[in-house]
PQR file with spaces between the fields and no chain letter, atoms N, CA, C, O and H, PARSE charges and radii, in Angstrom:
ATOM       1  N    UNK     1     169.361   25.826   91.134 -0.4000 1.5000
ATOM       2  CA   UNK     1     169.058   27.081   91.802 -0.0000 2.0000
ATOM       3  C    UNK     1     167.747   26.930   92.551  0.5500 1.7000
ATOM       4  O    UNK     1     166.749   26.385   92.079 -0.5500 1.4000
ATOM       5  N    UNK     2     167.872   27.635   94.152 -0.4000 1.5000
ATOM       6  CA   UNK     2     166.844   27.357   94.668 -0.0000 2.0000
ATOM       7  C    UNK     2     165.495   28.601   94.416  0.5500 1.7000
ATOM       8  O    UNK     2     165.635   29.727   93.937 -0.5500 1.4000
ATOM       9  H    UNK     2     168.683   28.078   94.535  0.4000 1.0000
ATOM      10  N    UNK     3     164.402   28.052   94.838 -0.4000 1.5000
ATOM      11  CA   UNK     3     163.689   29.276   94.126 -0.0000 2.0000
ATOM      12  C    UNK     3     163.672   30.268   95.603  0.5500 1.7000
ATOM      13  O    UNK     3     163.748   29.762   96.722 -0.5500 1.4000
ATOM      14  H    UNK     3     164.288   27.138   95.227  0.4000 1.0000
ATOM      15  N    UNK     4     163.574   31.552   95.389 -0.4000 1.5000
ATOM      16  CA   UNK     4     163.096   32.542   96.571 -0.0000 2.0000
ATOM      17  C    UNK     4     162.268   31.892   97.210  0.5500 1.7000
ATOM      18  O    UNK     4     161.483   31.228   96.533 -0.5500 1.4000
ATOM      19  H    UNK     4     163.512   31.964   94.480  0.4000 1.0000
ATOM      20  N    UNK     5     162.127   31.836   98.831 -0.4000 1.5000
ATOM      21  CA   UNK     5     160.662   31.476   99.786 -0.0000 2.0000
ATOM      22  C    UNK     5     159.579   32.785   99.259  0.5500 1.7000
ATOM      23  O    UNK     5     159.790   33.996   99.194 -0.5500 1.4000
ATOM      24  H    UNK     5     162.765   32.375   99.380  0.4000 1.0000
ATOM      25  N    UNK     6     158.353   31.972   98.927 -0.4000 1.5000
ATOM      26  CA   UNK     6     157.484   33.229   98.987 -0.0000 2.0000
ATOM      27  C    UNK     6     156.914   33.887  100.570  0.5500 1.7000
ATOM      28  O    UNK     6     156.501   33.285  101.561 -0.5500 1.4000
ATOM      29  H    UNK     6     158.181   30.988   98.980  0.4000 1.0000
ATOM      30  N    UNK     7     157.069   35.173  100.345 -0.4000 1.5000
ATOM      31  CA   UNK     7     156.578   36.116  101.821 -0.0000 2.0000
ATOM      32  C    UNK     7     155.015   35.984  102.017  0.5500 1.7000
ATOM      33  O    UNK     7     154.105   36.111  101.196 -0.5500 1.4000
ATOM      34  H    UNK     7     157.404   35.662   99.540  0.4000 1.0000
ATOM      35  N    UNK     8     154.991   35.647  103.559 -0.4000 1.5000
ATOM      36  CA   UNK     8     153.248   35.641  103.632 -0.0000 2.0000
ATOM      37  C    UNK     8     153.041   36.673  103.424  0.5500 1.7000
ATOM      38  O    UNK     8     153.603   37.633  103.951 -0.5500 1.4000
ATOM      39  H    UNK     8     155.729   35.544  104.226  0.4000 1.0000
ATOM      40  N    UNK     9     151.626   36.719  102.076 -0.4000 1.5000
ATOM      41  CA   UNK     9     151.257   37.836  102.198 -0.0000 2.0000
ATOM      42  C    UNK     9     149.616   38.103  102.721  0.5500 1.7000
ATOM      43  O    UNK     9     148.762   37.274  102.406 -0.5500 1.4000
ATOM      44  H    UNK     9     151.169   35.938  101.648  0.4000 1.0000
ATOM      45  N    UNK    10     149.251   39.311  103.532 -0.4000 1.5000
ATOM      46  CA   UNK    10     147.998   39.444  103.796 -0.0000 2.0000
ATOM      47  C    UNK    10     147.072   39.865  103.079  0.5500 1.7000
ATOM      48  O    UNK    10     147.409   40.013  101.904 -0.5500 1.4000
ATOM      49  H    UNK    10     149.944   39.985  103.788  0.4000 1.0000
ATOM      50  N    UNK    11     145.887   40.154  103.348 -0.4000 1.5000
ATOM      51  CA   UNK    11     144.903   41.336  102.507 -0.0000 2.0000
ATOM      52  C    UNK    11     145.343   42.512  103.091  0.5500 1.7000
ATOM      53  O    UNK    11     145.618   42.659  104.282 -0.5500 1.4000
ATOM      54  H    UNK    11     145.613   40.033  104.302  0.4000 1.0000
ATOM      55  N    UNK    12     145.408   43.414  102.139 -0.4000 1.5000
ATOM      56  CA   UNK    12     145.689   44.793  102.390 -0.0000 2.0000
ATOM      57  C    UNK    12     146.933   45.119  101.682  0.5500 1.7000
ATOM      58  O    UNK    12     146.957   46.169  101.040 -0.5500 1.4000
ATOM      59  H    UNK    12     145.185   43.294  101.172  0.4000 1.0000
ATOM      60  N    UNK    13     148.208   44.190  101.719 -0.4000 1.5000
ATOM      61  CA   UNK    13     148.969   44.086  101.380 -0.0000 2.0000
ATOM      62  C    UNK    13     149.407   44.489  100.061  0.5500 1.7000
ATOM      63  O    UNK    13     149.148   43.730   99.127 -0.5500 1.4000
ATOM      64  H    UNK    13     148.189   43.338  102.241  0.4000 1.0000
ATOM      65  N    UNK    14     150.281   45.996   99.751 -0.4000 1.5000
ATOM      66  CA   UNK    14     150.460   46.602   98.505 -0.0000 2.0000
ATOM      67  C    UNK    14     151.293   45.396   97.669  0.5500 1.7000
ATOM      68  O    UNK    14     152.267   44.903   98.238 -0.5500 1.4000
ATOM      69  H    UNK    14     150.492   46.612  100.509  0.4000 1.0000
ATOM      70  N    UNK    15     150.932   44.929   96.365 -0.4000 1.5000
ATOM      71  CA   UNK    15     152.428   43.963   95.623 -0.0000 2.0000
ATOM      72  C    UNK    15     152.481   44.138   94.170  0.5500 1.7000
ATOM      73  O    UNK    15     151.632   44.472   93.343 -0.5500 1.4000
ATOM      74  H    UNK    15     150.140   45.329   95.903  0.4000 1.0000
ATOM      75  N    UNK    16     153.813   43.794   94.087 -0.4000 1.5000
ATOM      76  CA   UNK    16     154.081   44.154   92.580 -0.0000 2.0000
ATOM      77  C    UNK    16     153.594   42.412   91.485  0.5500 1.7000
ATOM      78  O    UNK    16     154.214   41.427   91.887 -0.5500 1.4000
ATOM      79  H    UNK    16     154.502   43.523   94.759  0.4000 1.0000
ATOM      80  N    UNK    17     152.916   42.227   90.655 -0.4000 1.5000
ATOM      81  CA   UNK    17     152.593   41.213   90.176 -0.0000 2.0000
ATOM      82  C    UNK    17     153.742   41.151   89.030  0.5500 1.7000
ATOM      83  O    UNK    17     153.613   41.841   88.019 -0.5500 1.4000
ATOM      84  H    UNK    17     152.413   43.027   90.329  0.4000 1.0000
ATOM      85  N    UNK    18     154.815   40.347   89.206 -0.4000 1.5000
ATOM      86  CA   UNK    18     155.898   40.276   88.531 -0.0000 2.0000
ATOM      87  C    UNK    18     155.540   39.833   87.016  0.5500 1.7000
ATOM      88  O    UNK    18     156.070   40.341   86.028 -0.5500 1.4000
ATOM      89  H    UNK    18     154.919   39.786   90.027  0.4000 1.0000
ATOM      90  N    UNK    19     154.687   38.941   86.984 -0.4000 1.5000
ATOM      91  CA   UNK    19     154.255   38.262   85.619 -0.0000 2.0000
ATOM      92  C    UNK    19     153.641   40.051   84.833  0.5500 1.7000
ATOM      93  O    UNK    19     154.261   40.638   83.947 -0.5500 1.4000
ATOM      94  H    UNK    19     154.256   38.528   87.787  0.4000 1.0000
ATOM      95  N    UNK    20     152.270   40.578   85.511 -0.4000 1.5000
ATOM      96  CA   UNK    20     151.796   41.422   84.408 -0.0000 2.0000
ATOM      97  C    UNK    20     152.675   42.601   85.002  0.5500 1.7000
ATOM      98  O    UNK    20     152.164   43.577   84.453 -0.5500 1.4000
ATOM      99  H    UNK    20     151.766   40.101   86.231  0.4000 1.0000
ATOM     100  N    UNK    21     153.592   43.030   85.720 -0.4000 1.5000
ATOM     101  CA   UNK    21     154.264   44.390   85.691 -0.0000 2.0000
ATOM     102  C    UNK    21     153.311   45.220   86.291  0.5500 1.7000
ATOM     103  O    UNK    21     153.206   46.434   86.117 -0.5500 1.4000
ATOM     104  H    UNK    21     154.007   42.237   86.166  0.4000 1.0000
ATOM     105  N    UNK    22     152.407   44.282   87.230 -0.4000 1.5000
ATOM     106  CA   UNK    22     151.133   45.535   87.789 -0.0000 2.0000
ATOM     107  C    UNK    22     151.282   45.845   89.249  0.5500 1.7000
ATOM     108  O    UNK    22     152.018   45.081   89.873 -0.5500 1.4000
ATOM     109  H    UNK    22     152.493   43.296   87.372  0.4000 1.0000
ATOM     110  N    UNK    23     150.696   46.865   89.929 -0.4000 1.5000
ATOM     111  CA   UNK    23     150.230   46.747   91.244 -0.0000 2.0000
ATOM     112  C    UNK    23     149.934   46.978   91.717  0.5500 1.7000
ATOM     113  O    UNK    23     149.784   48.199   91.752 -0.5500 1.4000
ATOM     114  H    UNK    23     150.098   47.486   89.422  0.4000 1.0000
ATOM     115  N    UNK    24     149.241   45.879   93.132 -0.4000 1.5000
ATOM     116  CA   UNK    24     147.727   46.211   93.205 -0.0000 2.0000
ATOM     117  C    UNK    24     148.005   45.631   94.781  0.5500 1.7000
ATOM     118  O    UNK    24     149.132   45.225   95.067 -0.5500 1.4000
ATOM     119  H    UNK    24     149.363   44.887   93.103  0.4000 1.0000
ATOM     120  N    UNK    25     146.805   45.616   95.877 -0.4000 1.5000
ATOM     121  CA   UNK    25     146.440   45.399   96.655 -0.0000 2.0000
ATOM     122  C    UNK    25     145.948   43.284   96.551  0.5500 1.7000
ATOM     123  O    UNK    25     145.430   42.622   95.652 -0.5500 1.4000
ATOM     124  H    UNK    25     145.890   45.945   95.644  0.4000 1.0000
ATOM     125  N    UNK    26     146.410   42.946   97.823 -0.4000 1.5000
ATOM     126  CA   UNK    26     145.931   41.595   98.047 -0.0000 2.0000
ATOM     127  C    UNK    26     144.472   41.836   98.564  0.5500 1.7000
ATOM     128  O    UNK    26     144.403   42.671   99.466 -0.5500 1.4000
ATOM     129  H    UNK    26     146.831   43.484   98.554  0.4000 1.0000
ATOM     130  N    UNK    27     143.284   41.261   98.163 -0.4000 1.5000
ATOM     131  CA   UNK    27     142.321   40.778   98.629 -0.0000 2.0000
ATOM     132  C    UNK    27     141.538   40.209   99.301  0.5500 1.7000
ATOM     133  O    UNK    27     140.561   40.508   99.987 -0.5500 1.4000
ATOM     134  H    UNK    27     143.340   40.583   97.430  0.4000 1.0000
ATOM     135  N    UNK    28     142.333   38.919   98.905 -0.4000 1.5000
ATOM     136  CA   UNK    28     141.757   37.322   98.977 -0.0000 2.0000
ATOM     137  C    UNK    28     142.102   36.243   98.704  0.5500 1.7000
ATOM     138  O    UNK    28     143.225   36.275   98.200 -0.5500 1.4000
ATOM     139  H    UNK    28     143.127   38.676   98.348  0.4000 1.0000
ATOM     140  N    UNK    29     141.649   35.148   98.790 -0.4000 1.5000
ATOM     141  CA   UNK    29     142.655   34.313   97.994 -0.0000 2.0000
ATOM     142  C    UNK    29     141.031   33.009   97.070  0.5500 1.7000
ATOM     143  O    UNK    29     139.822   32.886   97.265 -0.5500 1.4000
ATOM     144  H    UNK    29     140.737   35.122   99.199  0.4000 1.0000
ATOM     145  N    UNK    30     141.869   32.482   96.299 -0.4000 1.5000
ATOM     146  CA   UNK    30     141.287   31.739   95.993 -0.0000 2.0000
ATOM     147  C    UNK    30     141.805   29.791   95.323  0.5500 1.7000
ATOM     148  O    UNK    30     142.347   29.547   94.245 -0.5500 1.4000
ATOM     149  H    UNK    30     142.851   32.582   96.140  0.4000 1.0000
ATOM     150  N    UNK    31     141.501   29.034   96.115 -0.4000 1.5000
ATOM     151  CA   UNK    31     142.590   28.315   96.103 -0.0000 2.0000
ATOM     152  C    UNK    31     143.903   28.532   95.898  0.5500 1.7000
ATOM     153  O    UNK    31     144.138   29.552   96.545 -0.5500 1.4000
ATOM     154  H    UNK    31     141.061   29.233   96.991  0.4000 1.0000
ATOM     155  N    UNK    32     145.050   28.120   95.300 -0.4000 1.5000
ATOM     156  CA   UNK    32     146.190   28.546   94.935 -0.0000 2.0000
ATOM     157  C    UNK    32     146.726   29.743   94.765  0.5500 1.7000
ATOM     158  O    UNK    32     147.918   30.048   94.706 -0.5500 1.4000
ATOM     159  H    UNK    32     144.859   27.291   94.774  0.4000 1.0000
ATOM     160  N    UNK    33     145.507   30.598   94.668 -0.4000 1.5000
ATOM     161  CA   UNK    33     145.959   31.841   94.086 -0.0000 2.0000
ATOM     162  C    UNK    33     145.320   33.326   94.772  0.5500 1.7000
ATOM     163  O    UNK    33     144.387   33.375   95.574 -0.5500 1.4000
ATOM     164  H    UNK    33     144.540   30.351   94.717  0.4000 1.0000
ATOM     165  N    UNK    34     145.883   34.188   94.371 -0.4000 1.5000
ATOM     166  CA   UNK    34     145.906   35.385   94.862 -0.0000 2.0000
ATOM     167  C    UNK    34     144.683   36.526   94.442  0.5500 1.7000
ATOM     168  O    UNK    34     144.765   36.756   93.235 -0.5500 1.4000
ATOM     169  H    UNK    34     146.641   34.149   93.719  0.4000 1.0000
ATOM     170  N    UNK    35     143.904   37.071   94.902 -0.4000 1.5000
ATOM     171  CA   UNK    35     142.960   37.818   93.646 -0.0000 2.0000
ATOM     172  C    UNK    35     143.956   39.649   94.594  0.5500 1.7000
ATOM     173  O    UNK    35     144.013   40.053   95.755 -0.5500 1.4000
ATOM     174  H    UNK    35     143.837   36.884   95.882  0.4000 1.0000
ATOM     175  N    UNK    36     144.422   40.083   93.475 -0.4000 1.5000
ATOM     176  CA   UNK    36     144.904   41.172   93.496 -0.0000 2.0000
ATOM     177  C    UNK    36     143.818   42.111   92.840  0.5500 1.7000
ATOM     178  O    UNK    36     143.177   41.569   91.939 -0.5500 1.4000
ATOM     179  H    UNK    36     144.376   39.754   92.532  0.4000 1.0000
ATOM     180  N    UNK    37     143.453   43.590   93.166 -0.4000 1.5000
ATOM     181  CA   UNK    37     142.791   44.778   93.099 -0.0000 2.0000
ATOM     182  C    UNK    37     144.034   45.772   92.521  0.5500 1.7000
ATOM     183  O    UNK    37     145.159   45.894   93.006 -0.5500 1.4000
ATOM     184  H    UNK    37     143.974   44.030   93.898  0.4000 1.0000
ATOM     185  N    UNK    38     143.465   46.446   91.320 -0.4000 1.5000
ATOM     186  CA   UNK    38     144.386   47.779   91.393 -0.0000 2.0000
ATOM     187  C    UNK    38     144.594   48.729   92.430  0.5500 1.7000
ATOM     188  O    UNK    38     143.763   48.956   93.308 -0.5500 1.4000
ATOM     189  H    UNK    38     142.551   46.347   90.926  0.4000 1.0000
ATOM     190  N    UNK    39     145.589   49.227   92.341 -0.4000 1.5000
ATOM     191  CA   UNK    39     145.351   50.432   93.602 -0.0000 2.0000
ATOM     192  C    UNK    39     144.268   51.603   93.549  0.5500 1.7000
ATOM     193  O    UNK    39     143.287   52.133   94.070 -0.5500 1.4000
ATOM     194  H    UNK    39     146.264   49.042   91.627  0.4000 1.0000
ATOM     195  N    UNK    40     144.896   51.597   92.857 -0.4000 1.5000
ATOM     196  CA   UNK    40     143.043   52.730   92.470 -0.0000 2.0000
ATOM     197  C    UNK    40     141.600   52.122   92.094  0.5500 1.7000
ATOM     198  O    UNK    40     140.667   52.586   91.439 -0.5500 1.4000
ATOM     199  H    UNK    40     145.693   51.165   92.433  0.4000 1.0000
ATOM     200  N    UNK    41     141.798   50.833   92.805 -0.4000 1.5000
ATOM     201  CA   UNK    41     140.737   50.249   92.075 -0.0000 2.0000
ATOM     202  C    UNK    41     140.361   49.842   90.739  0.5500 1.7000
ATOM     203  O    UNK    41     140.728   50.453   89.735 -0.5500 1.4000
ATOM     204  H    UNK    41     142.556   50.457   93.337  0.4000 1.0000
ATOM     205  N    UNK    42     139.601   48.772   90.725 -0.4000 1.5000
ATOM     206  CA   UNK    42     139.100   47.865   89.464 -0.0000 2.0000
ATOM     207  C    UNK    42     138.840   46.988   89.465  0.5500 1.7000
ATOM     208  O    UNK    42     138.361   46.559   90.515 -0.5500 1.4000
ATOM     209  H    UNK    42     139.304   48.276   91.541  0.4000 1.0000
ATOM     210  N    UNK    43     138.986   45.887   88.055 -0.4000 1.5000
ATOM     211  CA   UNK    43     138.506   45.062   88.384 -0.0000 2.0000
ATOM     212  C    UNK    43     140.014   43.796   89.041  0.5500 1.7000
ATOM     213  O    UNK    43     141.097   43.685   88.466 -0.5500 1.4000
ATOM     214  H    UNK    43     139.375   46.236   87.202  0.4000 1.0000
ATOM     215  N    UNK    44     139.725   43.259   89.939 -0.4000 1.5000
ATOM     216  CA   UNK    44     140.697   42.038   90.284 -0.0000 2.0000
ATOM     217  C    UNK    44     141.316   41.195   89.691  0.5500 1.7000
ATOM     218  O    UNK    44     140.592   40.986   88.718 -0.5500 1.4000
ATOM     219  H    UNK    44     138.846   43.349   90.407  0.4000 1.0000
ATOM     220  N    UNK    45     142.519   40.290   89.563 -0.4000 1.5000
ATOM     221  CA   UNK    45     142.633   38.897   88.705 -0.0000 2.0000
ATOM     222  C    UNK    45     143.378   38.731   89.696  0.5500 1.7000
ATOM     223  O    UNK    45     143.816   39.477   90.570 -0.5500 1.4000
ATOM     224  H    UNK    45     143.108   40.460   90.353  0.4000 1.0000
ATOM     225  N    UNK    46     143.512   37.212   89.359 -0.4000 1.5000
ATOM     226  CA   UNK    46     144.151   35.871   89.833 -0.0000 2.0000
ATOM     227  C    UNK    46     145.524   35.951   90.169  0.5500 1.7000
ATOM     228  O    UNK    46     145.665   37.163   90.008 -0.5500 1.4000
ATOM     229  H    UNK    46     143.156   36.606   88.648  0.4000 1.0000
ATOM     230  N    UNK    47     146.695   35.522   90.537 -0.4000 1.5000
ATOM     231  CA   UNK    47     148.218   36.084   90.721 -0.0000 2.0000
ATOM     232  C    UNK    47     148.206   34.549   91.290  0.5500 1.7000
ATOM     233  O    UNK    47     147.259   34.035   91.886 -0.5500 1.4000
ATOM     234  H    UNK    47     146.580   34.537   90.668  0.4000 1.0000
ATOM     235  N    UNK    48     149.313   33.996   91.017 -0.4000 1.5000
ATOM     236  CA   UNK    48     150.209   32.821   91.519 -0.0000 2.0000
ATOM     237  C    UNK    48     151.198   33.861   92.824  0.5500 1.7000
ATOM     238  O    UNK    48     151.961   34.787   92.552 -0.5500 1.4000
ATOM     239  H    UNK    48     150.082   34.413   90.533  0.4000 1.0000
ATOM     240  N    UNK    49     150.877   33.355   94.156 -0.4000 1.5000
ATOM     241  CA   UNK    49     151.864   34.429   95.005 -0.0000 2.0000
ATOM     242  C    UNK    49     153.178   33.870   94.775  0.5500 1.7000
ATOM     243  O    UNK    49     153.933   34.209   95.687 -0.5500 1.4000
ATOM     244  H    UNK    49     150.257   32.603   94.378  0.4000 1.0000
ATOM     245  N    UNK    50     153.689   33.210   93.986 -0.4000 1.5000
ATOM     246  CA   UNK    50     155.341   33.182   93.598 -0.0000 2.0000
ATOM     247  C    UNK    50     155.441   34.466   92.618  0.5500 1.7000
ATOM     248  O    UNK    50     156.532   35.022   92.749 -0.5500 1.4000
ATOM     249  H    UNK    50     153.076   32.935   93.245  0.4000 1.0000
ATOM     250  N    UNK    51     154.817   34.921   91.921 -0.4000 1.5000
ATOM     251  CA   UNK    51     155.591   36.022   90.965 -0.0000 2.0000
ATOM     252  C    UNK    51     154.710   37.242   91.963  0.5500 1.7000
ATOM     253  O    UNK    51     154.586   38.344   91.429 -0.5500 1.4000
ATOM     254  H    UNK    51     153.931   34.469   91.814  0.4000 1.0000
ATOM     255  N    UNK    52     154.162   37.078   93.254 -0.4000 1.5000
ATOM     256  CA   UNK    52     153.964   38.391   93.864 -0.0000 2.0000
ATOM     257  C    UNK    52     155.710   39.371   94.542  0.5500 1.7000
ATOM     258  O    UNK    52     156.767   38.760   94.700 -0.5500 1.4000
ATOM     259  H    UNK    52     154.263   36.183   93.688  0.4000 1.0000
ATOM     260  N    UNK    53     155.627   40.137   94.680 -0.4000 1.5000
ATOM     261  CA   UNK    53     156.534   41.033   95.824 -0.0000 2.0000
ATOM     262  C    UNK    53     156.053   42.141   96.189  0.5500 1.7000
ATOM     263  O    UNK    53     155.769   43.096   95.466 -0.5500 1.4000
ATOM     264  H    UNK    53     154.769   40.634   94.551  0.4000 1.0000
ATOM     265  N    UNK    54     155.929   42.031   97.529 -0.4000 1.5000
ATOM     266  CA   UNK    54     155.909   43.199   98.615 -0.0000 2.0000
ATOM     267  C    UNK    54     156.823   44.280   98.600  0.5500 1.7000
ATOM     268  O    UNK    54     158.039   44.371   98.768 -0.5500 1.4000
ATOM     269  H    UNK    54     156.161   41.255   98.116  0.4000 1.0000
ATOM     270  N    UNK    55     155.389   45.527   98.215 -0.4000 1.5000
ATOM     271  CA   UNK    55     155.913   46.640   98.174 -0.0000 2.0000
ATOM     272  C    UNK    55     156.441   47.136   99.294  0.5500 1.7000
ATOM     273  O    UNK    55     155.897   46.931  100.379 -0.5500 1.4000
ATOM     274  H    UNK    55     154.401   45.453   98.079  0.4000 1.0000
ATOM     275  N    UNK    56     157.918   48.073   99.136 -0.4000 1.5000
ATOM     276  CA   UNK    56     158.165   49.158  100.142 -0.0000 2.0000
ATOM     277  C    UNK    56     157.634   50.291  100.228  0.5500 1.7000
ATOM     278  O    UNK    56     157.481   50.727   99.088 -0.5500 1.4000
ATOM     279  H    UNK    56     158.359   48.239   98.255  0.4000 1.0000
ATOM     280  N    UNK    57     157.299   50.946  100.938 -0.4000 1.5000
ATOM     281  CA   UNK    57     156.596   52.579  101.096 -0.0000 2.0000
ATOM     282  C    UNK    57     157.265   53.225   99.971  0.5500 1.7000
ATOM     283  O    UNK    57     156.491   53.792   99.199 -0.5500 1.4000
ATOM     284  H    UNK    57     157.423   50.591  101.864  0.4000 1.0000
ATOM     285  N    UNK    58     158.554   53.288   99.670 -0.4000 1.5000
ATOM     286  CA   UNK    58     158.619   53.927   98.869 -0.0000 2.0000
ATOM     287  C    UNK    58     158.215   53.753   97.381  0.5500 1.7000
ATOM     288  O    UNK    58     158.097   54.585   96.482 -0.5500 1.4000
ATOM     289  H    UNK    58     159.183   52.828  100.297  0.4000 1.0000
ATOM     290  N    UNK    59     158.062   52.574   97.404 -0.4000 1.5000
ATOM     291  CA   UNK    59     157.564   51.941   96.016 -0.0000 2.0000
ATOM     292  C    UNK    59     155.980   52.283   95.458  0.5500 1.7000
ATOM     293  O    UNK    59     155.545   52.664   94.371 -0.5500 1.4000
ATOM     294  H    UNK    59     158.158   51.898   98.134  0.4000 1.0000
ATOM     295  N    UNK    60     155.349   51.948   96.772 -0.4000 1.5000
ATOM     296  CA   UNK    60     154.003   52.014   97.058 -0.0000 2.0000
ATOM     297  C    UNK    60     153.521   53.514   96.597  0.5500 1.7000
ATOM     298  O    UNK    60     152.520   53.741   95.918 -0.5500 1.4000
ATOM     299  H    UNK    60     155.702   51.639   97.655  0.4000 1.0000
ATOM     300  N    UNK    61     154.503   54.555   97.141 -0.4000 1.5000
ATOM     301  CA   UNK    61     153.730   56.242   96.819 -0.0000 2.0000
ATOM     302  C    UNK    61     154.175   56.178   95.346  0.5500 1.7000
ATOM     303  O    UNK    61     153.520   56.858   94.555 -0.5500 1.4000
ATOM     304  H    UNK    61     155.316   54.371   97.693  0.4000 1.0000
ATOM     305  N    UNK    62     155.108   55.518   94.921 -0.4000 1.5000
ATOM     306  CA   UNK    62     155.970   55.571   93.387 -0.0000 2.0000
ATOM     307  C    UNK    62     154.790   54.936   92.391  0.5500 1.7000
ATOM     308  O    UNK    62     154.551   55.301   91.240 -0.5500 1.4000
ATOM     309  H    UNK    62     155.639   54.966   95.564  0.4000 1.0000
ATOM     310  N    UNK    63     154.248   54.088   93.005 -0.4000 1.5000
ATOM     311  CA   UNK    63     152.781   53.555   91.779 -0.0000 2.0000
ATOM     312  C    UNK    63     151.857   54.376   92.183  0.5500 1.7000
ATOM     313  O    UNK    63     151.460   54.951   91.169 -0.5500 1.4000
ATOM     314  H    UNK    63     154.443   53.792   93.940  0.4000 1.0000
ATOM     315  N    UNK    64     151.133   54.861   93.346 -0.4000 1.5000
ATOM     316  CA   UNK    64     150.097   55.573   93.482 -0.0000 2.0000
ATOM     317  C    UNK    64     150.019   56.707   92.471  0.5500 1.7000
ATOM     318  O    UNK    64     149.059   56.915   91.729 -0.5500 1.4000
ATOM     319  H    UNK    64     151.456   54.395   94.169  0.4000 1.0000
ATOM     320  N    UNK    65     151.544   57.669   92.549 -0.4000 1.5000
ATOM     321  CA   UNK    65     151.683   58.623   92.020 -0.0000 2.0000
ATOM     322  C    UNK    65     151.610   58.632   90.311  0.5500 1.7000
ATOM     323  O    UNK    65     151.232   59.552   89.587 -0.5500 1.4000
ATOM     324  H    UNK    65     152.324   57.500   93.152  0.4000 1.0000
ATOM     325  N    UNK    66     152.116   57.257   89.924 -0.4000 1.5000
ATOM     326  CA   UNK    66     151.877   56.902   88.594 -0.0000 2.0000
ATOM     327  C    UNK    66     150.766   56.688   88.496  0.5500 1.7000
ATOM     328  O    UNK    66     150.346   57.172   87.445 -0.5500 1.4000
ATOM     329  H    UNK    66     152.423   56.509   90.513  0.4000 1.0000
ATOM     330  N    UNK    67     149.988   56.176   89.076 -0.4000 1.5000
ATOM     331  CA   UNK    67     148.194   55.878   88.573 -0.0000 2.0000
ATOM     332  C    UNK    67     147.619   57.199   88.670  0.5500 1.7000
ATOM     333  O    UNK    67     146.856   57.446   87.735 -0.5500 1.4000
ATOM     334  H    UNK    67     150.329   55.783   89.930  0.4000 1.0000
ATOM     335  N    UNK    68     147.767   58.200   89.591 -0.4000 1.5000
ATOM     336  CA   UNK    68     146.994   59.800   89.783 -0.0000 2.0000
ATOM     337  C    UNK    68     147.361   60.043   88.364  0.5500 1.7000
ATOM     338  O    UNK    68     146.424   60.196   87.580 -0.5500 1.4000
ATOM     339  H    UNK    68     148.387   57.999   90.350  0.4000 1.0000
ATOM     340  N    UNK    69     148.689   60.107   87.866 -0.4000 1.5000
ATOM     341  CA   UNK    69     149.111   60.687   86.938 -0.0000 2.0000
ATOM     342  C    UNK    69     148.073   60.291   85.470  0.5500 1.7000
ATOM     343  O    UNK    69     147.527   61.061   84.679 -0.5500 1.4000
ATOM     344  H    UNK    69     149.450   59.983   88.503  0.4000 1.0000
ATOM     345  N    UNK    70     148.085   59.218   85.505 -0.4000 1.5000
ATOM     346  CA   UNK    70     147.922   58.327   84.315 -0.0000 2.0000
ATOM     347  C    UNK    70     146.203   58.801   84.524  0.5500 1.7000
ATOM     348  O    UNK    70     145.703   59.406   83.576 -0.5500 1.4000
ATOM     349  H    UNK    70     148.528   58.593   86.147  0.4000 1.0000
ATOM     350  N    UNK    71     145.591   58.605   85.384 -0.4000 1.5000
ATOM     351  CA   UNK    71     144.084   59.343   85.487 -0.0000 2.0000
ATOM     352  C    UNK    71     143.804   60.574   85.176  0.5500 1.7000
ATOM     353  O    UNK    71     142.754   60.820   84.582 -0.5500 1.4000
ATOM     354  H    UNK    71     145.998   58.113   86.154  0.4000 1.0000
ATOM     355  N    UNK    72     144.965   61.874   85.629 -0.4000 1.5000
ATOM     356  CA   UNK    72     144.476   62.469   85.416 -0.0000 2.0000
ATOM     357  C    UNK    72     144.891   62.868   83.275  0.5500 1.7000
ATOM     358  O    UNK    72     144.245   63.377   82.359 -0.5500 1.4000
ATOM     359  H    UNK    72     145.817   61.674   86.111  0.4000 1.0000
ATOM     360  N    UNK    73     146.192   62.296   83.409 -0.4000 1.5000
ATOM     361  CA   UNK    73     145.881   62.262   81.238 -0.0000 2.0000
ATOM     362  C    UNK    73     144.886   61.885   80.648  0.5500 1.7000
ATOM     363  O    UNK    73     144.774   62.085   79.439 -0.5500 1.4000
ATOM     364  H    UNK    73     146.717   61.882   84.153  0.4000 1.0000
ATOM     365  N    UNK    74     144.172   61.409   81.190 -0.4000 1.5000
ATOM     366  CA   UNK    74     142.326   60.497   80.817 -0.0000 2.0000
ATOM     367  C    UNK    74     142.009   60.899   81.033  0.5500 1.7000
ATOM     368  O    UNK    74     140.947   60.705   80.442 -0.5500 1.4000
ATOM     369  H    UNK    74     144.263   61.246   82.173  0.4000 1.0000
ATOM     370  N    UNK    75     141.756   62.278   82.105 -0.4000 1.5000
ATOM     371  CA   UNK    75     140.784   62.915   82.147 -0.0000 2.0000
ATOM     372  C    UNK    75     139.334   62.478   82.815  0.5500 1.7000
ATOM     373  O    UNK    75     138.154   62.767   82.617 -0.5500 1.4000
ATOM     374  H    UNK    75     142.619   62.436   82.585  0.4000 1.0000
ATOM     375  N    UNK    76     140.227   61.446   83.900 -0.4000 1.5000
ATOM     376  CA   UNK    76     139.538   60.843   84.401 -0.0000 2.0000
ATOM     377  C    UNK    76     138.863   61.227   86.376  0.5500 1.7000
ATOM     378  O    UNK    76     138.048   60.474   86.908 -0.5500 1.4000
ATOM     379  H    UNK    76     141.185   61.211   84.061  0.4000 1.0000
């Protein structure tokens, strides 16, 4: 089985980090790897861009709306 081509991805770029189930904004890169940002901000980590995928708009308001949510139960 061949593996998926990975999609160039840019900075700015909303993605789902398949390994931790997170997602966050592209950054930067750092050799091999990816430094992804939460969407709401935080702190960054590392991402192999093979387990990245590019969010669709609709996906994209679908986590935003989960992180508002999840902030505002914290009381944050």
């Amino acid at each position: 089985m061949t593996p998926e081509p990975v999609p160039s991805l840019e900075v700015g770029d909303a993605v789902h980090d398949t390994v931790r189930g997170r997602f966050g904004r592209v950054m930067g890169h750092e050799g091999p790897y990816l430094q992804i940002r939460p969407l709401a901000g935080g702190r960054e980590w590392d991402a192999d861009p093979g387990h990245l995928r590019l969010l669709a708009q609709d996906e994209l308001l679908r986590a935003l709306v989960a992180e508002a949510n999840a902030r505002s139960r914290q009381g944050i």
